[in-house]
TIROPA-375110 format. One record per residue (C-alpha): residue in one letter; x, y, z. Coordinates in steps of 0.25 Angstrom, whole numbers, padded with zeros to 4 digits. Last residue first. Layout:
REC  r     xx     yy     zz
REC  a      X      Y      Z
...
//
This chain:
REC  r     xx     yy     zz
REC  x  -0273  -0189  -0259
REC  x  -0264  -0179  -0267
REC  x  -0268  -0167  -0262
REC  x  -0266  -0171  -0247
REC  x  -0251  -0174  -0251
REC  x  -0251  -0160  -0257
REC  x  -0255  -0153  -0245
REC  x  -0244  -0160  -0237
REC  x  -0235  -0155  -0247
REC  x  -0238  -0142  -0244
REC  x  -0239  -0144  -0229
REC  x  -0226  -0148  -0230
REC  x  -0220  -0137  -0237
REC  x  -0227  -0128  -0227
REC  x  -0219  -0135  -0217
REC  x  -0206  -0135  -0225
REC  x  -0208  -0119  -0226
REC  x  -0208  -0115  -0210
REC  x  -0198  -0125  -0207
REC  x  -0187  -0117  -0217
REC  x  -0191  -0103  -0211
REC  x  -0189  -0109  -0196
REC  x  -0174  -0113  -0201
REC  x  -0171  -0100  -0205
REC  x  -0176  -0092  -0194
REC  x  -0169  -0102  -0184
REC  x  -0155  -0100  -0194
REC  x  -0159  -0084  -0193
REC  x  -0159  -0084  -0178
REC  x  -0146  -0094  -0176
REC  x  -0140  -0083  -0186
REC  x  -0145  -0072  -0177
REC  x  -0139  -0078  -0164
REC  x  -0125  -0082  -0170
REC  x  -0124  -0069  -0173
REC  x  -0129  -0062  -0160
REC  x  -0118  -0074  -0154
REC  x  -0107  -0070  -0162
REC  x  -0109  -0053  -0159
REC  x  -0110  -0056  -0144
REC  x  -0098  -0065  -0145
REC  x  -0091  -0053  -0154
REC  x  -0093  -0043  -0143
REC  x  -0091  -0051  -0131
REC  x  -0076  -0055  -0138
REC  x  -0075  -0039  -0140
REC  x  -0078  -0036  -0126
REC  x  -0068  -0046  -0122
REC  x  -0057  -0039  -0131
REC  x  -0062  -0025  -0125
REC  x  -0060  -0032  -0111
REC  x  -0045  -0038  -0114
REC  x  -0042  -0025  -0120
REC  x  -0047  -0018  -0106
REC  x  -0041  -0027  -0100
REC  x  -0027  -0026  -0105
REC  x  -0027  -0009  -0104
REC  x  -0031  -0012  -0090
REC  x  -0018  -0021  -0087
REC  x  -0011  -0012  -0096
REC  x  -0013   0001  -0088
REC  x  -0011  -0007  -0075
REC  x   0002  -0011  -0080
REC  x   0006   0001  -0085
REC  x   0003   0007  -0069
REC  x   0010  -0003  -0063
REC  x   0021   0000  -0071
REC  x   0021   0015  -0069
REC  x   0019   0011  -0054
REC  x   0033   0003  -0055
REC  x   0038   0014  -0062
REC  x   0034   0025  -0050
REC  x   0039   0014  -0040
REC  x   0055   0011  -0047
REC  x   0054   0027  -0047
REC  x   0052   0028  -0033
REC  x   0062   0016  -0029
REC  x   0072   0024  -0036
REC  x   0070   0035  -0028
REC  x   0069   0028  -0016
REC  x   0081   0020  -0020
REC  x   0090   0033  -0022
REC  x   0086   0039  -0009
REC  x   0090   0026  -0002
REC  x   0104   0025  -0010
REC  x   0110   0037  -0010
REC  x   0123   0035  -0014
REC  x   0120   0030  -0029
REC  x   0121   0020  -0040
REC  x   0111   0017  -0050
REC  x   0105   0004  -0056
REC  x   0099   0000  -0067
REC  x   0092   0012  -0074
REC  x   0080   0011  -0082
REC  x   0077   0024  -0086
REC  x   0069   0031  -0074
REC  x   0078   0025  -0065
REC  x   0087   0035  -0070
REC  x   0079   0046  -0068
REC  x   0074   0042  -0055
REC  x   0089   0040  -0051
REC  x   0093   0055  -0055
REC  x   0081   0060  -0046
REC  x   0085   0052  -0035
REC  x   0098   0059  -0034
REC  x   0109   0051  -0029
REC  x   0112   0043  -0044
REC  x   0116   0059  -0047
REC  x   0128   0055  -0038
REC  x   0133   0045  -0048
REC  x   0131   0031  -0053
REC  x   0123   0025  -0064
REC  x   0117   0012  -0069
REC  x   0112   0005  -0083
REC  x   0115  -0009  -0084
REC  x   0118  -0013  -0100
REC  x   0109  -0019  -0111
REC  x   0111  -0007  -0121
REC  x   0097  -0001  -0117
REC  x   0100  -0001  -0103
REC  x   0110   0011  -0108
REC  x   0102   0019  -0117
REC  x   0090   0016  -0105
REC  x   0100   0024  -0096
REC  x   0105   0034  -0107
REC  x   0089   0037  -0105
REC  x   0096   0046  -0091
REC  x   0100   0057  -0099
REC  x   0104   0066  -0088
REC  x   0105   0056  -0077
REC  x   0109   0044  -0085
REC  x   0123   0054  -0089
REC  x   0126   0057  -0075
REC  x   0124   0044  -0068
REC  x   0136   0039  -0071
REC  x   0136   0026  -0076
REC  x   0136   0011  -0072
REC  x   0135   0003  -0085
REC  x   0132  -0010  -0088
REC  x   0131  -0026  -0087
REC  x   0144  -0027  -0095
REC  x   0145  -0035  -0109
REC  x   0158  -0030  -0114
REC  x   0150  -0021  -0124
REC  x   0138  -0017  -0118
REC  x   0147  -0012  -0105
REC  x   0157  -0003  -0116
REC  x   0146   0002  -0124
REC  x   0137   0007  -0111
REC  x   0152   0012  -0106
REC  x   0153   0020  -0120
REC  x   0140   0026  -0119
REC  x   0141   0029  -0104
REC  x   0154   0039  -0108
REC  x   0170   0039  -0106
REC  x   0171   0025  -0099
REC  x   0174   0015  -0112
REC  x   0180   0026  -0117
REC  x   0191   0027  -0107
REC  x   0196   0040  -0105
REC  x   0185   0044  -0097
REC  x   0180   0058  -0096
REC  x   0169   0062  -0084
REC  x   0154   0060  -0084
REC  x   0155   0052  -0098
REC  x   0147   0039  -0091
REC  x   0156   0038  -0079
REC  x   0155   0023  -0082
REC  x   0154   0009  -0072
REC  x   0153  -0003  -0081
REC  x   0145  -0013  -0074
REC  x   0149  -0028  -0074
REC  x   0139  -0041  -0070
REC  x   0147  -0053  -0065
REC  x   0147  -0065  -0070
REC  x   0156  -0064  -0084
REC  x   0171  -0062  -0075
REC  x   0183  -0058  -0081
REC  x   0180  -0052  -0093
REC  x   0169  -0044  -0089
REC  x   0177  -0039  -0077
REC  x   0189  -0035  -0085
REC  x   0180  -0028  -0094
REC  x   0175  -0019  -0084
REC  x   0186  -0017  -0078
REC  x   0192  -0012  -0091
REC  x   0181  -0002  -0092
REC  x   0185   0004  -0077
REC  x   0172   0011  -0071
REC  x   0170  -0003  -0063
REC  x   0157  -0012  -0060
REC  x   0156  -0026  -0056
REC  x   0142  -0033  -0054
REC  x   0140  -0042  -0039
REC  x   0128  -0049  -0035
REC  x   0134  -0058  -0023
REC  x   0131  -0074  -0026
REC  x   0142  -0076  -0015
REC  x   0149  -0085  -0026
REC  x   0152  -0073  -0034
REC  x   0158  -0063  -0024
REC  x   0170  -0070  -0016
REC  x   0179  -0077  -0024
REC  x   0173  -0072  -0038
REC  x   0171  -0054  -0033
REC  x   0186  -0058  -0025
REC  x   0192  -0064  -0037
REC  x   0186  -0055  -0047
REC  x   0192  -0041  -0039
REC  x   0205  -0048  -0041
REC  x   0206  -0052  -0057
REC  x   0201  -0036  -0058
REC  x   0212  -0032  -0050
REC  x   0222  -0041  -0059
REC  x   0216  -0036  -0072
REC  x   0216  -0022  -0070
REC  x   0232  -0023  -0062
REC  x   0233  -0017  -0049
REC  x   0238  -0001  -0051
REC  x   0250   0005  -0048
REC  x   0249   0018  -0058
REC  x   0245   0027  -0047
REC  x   0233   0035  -0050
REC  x   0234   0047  -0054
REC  x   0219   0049  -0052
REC  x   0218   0057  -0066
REC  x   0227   0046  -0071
REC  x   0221   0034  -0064
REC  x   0208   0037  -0068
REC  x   0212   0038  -0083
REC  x   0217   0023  -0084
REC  x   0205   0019  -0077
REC  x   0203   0015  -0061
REC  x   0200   0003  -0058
REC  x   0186   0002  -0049
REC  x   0180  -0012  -0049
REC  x   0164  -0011  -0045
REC  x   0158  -0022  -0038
REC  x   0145  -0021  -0036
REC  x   0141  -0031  -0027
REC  x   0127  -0036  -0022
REC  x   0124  -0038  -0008
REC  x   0117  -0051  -0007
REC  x   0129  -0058  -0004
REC  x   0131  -0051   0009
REC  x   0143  -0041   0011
REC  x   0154  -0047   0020
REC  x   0163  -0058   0011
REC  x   0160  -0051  -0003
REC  x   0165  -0037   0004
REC  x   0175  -0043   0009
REC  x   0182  -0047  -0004
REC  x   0177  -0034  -0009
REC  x   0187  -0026   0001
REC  x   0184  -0017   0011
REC  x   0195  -0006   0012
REC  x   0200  -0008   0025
REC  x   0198   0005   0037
REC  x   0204   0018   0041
REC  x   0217   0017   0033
REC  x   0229   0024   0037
REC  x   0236   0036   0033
REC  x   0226   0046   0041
REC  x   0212   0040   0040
REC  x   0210   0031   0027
REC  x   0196   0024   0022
REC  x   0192   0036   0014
REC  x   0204   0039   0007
REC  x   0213   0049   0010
REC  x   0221   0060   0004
REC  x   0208   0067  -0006
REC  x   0212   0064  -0020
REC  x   0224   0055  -0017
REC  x   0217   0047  -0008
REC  x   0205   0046  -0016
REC  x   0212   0042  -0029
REC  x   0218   0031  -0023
REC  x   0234   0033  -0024
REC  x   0237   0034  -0011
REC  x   0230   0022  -0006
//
């Protein structure tokens, strides 16, 4: 425990009173056994980087990568998959990452990224471009970034979406309302925040205002609709109309016609007629 970064940063850590420990760290064996299957997992493997474990000055006595990855499976497969529990991995380590896509193809995987907030030795980790390329190219479901960069330019969230990958952020700024609206505004999955009923409310209004947006398109096409259907109705009228006055006049001249034709064969008759007499 000495060698944690919170204990050597502040001389305790929060479950510790005096030099003993207040209470048992819970573990995620228990945590599969007491939390309902519907409660979805996100299971997020923290390892600390090469870098990380200078600047903490961590000690050097690690558990193997691959070992501790090989462990954390055997509780998430024993206990986890059968249940039927929604469950994704997530981890700010690259190399977890790729350990987990390699190991296991059913579970989803996020790649958590400080987006360029802070320097990273790792390129895979130094900026939100190069974790969009790293996650597209070993087949991840997304990224998690920090929320910094989304909220000043927050079309970098369609930039992302547009590659195929989940978009979703973290941070304190995911606390202000505001920040989220702006976010929701452009597509984004998922966020991740303290303030969890102010932050629903707030989403909740935007998903209403777009909701009415809809409602309203779709009303605007439905009228657009019938008033084409009507014009093309109109137009059917129309050209009925105009057939029957046309089939009406040439029934009228054929009449006229065929009386002008009776007219003379009567007179032709009488003719002959006369020209019978004329002869007796």
């Amino acid at each position: 425990m000495k060698h944690s970064r919170a204990f050597k940063k502040n001389g305790f850590k929060g479950n510790t009173h005096g030099f003993s420990i207040q209470g048992p760290f819970a573990t995620l064996e228990q945590m599969f056994k007491q939390l309902d299957t519907s409660i979805g997992f996100n299971i997020e493997l923290k390892y600390p980087m090469l870098q990380e474990t200078e600047e903490e000055e961590m000690d050097t006595t690690v558990i193997e990568m691959n070992a501790w990855v090989d462990a954390v499976l055997k509780v998430v497969h024993d206990h986890g998959i059968e249940s039927g529990r929604n469950m994704i991995f997530s981890s700010f380590n690259p190399d977890i990452c790729l350990m987990l896509s390699f190991k296991q193809p059913s579970i989803p995987i996020l790649f958590l990224t400080e987006a360029g907030t802070r320097p990273m030795q790792d390129a895979r980790a130094s900026s939100l471009q190069e974790a969009i390329r790293f996650a597209s190219r070993w087949n991840l479901l997304g990224i998690v970034s920090a929320a910094e960069p989304l909220v000043l330019c927050p079309r970098l969230i369609r930039v992302v979406k547009e590659t195929g990958l989940v978009c979703v952020t973290y941070g304190t700024l995911n606390n202000e309302p505001e920040n989220v609206k702006r976010q929701a505004d452009q597509g984004i999955d998922a966020i991740i925040a303290d303030r969890i009923l102010k932050i629903s409310r707030a989403v909740g209004a935007v998903r209403a205002a777009a909701a009415e947006v809809d409602n309203s398109k779709a009303m605007e096409t439905e009228q657009a609709a019938q008033n084409a259907r009507a014009k093309l109705l109109n137009k059917i009228d129309e050209a009925d109309l105009k057939i029957e006055k046309e089939a009406a006049k040439a029934k009228a001249s054929r009449t006229t016609e065929a009386g002008g034709d009776g007219d003379g064969g009567g007179k032709g008759n009488e003719d002959g007629d006369g020209n019978s007499d004329g002869g007796s």
